[in-house]
Structures are given as structure tokens and as C-alpha cells.
C-alpha positions in Angstrom: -20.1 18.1 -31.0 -22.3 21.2 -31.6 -20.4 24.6 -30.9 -21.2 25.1 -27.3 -23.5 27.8 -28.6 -25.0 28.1 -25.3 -21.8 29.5 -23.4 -22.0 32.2 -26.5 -26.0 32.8 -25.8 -25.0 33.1 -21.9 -21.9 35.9 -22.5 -24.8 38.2 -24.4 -27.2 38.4 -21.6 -24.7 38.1 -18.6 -21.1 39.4 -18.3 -19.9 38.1 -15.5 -19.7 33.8 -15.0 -19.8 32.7 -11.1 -17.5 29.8 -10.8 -18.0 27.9 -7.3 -15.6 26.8 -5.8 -14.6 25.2 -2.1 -14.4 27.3 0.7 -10.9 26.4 1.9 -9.3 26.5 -1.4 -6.3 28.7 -1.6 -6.3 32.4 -3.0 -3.6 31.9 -5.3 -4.8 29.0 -6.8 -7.4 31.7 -8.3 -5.0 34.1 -10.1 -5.1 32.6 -13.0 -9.0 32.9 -13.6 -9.9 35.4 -16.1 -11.8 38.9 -14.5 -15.2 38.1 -16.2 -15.3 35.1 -13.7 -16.9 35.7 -10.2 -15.5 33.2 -7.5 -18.3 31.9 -5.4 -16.7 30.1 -2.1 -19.3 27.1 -1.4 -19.1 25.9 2.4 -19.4 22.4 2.8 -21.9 22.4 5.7 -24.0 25.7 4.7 -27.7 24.9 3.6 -28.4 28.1 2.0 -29.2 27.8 -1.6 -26.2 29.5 -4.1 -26.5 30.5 -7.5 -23.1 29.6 -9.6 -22.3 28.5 -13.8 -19.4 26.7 -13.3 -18.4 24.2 -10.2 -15.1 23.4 -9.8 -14.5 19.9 -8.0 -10.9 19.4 -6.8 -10.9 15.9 -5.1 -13.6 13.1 -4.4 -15.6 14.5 -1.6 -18.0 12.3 -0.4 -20.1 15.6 0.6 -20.6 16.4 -3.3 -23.6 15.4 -3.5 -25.1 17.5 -0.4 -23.7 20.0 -2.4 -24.9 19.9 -5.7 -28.6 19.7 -4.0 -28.0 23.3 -2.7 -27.0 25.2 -5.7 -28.8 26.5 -8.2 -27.9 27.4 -12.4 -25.2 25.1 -12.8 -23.7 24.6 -16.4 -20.4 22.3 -16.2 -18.7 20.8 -13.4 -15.1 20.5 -13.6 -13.7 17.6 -11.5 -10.2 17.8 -11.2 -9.5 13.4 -10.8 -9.4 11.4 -13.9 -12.3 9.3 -12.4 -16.2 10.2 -12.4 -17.7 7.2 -10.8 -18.3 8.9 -7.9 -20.4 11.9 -9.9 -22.5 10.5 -12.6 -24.7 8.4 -9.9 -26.0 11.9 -9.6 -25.5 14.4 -11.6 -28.2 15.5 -13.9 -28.0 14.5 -17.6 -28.9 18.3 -18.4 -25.2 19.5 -16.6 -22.1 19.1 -18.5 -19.5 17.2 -16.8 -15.7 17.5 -17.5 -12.9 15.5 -16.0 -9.4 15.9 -15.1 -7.8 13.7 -18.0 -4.0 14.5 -18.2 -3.7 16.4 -14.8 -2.6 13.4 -13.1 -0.2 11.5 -15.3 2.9 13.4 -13.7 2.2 12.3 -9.7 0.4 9.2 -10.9 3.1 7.3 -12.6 5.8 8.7 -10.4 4.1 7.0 -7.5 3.6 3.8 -9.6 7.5 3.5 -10.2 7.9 4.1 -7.0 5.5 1.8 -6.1 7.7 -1.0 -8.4 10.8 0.0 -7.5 9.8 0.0 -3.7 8.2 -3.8 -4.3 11.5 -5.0 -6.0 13.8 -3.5 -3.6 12.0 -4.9 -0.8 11.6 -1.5 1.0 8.3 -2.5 2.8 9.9 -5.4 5.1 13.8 -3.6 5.5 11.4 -1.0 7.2 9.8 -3.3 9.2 13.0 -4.3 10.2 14.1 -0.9 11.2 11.5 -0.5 13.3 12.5 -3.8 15.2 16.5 -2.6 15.1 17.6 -5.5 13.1 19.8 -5.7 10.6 19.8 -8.7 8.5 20.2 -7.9 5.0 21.4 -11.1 4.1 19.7 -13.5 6.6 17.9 -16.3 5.4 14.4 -15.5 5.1 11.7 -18.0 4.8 9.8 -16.3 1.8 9.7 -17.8 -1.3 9.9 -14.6 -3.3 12.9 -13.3 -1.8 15.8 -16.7 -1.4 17.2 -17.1 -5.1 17.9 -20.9 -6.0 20.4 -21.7 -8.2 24.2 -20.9 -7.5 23.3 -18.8 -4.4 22.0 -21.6 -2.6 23.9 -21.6 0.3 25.7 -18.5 -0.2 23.0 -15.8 0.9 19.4 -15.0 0.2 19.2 -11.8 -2.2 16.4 -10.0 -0.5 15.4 -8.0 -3.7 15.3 -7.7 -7.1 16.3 -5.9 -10.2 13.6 -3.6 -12.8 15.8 -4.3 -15.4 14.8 -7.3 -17.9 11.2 -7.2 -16.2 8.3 -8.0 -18.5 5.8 -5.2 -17.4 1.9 -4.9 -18.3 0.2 -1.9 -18.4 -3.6 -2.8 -17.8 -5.5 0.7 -19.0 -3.4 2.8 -21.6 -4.2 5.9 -21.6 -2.0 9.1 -20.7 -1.6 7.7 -17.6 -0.4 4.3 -18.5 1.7 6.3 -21.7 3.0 8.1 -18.5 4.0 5.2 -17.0 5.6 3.5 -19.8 8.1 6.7 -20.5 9.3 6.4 -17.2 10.0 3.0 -17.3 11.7 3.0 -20.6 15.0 4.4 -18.7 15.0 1.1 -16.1 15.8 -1.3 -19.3 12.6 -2.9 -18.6 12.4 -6.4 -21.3 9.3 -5.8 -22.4 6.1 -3.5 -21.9 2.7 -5.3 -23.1 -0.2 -2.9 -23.3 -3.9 -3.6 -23.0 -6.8 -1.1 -23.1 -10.7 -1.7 -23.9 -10.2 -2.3 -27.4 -6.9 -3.0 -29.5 -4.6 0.3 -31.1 -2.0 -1.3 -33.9 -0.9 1.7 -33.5 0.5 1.6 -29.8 1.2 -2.1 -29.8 -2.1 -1.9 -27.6 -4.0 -5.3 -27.0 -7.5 -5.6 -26.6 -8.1 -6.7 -22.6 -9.8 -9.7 -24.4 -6.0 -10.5 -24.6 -5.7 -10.5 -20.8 -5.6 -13.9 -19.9 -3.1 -14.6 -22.5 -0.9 -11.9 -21.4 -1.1 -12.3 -17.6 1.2 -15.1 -17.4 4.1 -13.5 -19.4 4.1 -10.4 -16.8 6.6 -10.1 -14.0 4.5 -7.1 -12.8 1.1 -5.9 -13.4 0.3 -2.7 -13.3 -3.6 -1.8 -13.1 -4.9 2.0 -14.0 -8.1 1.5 -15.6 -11.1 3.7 -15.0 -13.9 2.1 -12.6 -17.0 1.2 -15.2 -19.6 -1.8 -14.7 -16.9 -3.6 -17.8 -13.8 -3.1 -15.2 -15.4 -3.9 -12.2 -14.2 -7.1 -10.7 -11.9 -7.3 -13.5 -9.0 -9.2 -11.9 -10.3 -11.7 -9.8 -9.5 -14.9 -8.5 -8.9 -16.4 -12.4 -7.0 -13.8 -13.6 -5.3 -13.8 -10.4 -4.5 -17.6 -11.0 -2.7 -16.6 -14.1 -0.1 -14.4 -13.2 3.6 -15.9 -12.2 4.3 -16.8 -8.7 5.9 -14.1 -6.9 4.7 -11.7 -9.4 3.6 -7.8 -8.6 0.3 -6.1 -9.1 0.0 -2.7 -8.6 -3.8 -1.5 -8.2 -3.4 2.5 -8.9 -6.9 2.7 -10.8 -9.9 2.3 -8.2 -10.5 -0.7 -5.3 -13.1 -2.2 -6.9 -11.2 -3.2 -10.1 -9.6 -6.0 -8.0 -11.6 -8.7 -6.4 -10.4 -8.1 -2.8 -11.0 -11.3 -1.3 -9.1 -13.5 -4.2 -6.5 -11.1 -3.7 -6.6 -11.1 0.2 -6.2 -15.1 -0.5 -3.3 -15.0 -3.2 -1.3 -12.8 -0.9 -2.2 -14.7 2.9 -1.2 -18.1 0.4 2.2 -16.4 -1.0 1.5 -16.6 -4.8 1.7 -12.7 -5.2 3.0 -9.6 -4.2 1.1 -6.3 -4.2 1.1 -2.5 -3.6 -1.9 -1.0 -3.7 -3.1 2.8 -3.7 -6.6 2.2 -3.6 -8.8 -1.0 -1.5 -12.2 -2.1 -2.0 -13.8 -0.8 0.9 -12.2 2.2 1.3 -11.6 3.8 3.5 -9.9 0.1 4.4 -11.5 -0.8 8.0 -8.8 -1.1 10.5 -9.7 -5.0 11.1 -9.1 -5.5 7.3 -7.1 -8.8 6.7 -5.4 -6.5 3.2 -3.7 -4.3 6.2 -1.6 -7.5 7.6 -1.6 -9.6 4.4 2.3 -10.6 3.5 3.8 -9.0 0.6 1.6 -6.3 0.4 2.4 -2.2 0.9 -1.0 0.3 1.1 -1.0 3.4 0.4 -4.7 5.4 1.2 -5.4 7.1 -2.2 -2.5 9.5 -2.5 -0.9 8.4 -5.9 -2.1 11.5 -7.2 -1.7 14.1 -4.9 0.6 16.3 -5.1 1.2 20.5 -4.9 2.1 20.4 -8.0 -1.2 18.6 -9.5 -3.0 21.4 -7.8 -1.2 24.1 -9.2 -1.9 21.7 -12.9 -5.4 21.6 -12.4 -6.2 25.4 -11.1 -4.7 26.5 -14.4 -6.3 24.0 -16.4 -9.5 25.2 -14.6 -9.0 28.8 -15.6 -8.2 27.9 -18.9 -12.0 25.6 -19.0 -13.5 28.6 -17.3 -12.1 31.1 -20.2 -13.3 28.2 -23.1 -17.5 28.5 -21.7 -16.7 32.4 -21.3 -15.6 32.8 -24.8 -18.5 30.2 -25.9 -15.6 27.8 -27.5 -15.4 23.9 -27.1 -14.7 22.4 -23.4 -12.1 19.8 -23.0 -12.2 16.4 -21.4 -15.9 16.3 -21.9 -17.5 13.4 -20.9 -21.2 14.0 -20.7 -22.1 17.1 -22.9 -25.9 17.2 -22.3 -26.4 18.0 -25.6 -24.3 20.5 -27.1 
């Protein structure tokens, strides 16, 4: 990539940058920005046109593009999530986008081994029955996925299961799926498979060509790709099909990376289990048939939401904002509009 020459060309004829940012965003989320920059709060509902360098994105918003349409000069925009599907439908070639690669991997895989350990402890329905006052925590439940054959026939049904000597596959390896994987490490896990766009000797990493072949050896699934037109749709009802009975997917990537309706079916028909942080539609409609399919736990795209990821990406935001200042090389680039 050319040296960014133009954030050098812009410092010589201008010495201050005007960052935009959202109207309700903190003050001291700012303190790390360097003085040259001049913090431009954008209301969300204003139509007055705003000059600004640098736009700062910290979540989805589905008002973005409103936005964009009402400001004027803009250089790079810094989105804070590791996804851009929801920008480049509309953001001119000519702006340089960055994205928030690595400022998740902390909240995000905490809340997928949460998410597994949650499914395998059966936390979901020992709520439910909470909420009902019963206490039943060896009662015979007819689920297939939770009475054990074998030698506890007739004893009592072990409502939950152990992490330990789980075969795990981790569908999207990047540093959130690396982030995933050191956390697991400590459970004793059997065996972690890895699968990204193309194979990394490396890593151990299969190509997801592999997929089908590896589906049926996973106990859990754990699904953190990127939404592009290659991963959309890319467990349906086949690769569903594949995995073992009783077995867990976890959908922390985007909705659309499932095929909802083959998963709607494998879960009303008891073949799998599932937590999901994010649901094709979404928001999910309240008539949905995901919100009362068995085996499943929703949460509404929080995985990665945390105070701490904010403070993360505000000071990887300064440091971005200090990088086009000084005219040096932007991270997590991923359309550079030429330079």
C-alpha cells in the first residue's frame, strides 16, 4: 500500500483534523485523542450539513447512512465492530474504511464460552424451571439430549454435560476464533478443528471446503465468520444434516450465516441444540418460531458489548486518528481508496 501520502499533504495545508463523532458519546472516552484533533459531535436526527476528516462509528446504527449523506470532506471511517456489511452497501469507493479487527476478541469469546458452558450445563431450562418453582434436578425428562443411556438407565437422568473431552470446531479463525480457542484450551477440551476461507498449515487451519468432512466429528460448532456473499447461507439444512445429534452450534458471527428455517426445523425436530447471538431477521419478530424453538438460548447481539470494548476501541481510535495526523499507515484497512 502507497504511504498514505495524502494524510501528509492534508497536515501541510490544515493543522487541525475534525474527527466526528456521535452526539451522546461520553467525554472521557475522548481523552485520549491527540490536541491537533477537533471533535465534531454529529446528532443523529440534525439535517444540517457538517464538515468532518475522520468519522468514528462505534456500533451498527441503522441511521449511518442518513448520516453519511449530511457530511461533507470525509477521509476514513473508523467502525469500531469487526463487521462492515452493513457499510460498504454505501460508502463511496473514494473514503477509506477501517474496521474494528481485534477490539472484540476479549468480550466476544468470553460470551462464546459462556455461551458453551451455559448449553452444556443446561442453564437455559434450570431457569425455566426457576421461574416455575420446581426443583427437579434429577427428574426424568423426556429429551433426548439430556437422559444418558448406558449404566444410568434407571438410576437418574444427568441433566447436563461436561466441556472436557469435547471435540470443538471453530468455523472462522481469525483473532476472534484464536480467542476462542485460548480460552478453551484450560476446559481439556479433546480436540479443536479449525476452518477458515482457505487452509494455514501453519494453524492446523482447514480450508471450509473441509466442512462437510469435519461437521460430523464436532460435538459443538462454533460459527464466527464475517457476513460476505461466500458465507451467506453457509450452514444450511445439509450441513445441518451433518452434525451429531444433540450436538451445539453457536451462531456468534452474523444471522444470515445460518439458514434460519433449516435451523428452526433441526431444533422444533430435536436433532440440535443452539445459542445464538445473532438471528436472521433481526431484530427477531416477537412471533418468530426461533424464540420458542426447544434447545435453543437467544441473546440480541450483545456478544460484544462490553465497557470495556468501548474503552478498547476509543483508544484504538485515538491512536488511528494520531496515524492520518502524522500521515503514517492506518490499521485494519479494508478499502483504501487508493492509497
Amino acid at each position: 500500500m502507497p504511504g498514505f501520502l495524502f494524510g501528509a499533504t492534508f497536515m501541510h495545508t490544515r493543522r487541525m483534523v475534525r474527527v466526528g463523532v456521535d452526539e451522546n458519546l461520553a467525554q472521557e472516552l475522548l481523552r485520549d485523542f491527540p490536541p491537533e484533533a477537533e471533535i465534531v459531535r454529529i446528532p443523529r436526527r440534525s439535517e444540517n450539513i457538517q464538515d468532518i476528516d475522520f468519522w468514528i462509528l462505534t456500533f451498527a446504527l441503522k441511521s449511518a447512512q442518513h448520516t453519511f449523506q449530511r457530511l461533507r470532506g470525509v477521509k476514513v471511517v473508523q467502525t469500531m465492530m469487526a463487521g462492515v456489511d452493513w457499510i460498504t452497501p454505501w460508502l463511496p469507493k473514494d473514503v477509506v474504511l477501517c474496521d474494528g479487527r481485534g477490539l472484540h476478541d476479549i468480550s466476544a469469546s468470553e460470551w462464546v464460552l459462556t455461551a458453551i458452558l451455559s448449553a452444556q450445563k443446561r442453564f437455559s431450562y434450570y431457569r425455566d424451571m426457576q421461574l416455575r418453582h420446581e426443583w427437579k434436578g434429577q427428574a426424568s425428562i423426556p429429551d433426548g439430549f439430556m437422559n444418558v443411556g448406558g449404566a444410568q438407565i434407571g438410576q437418574y437422568a444427568v441433566l447436563g454435560d461436561d466441556l472436557a473431552e469435547k471435540t470443538v470446531l471453530i468455523v472462522g479463525y481469525g483473532s476472534i476464533g484464536m480467542a476462542i480457542e485460548a480460552r478453551l484450551k484450560p476446559f481439556e477440551v479433546k480436540k479443536i478443528l479449525r476452518v477458515a476461507r482457505s487452509a494455514r498449515k501453519q494453524h492446523g487451519v482447514s480450508a471450509v471446503t473441509e466442512l462437510h468432512r469435519l461437521l460430523p466429528e464436532s460435538d459443538i460448532v462454533v460459527v464466527i465468520v464475517p457476513l460476505t456473499t461466500e458465507t451467506h447461507g453457509l450452514l444450511g439444512a445439509t450441513e445441518i444434516g451433518l452434525m451429531k445429534p444433540g450436538a451445539l452450534l453457536v451462531n456468534a458471527a452474523r444471522g444470515p450465516v445460518v439458514v434460519t428455517g433449516a435451523l428452526v426445523e433441526a431444533l422444533q425436530h430435536d436433532r440440535i441444540r443452539a445459542v445464538l447471538d445473532v438471528t436472521d431477521p433481526e431484530p427477531l419478530p416477537a412471533n418468530h418460531p426461533l424464540w420458542s424453538a426447544p434447545n435453543c438460548l437467544i441473546t440480541p447481539h450483545v456478544g460484544g458489548s462490553t465497557p470495556e470494548f468501548i474503552h478498547r476501541a476509543f483508544r484504538f481510535g485515538a491512536e488511528q486518528v494520531r496515524r492520518f495526523i502524522a500521515g503514517g499507515k492506518l490499521e485494519n484497512i479494508v478499502t483504501d481508496a487508493g492509497y
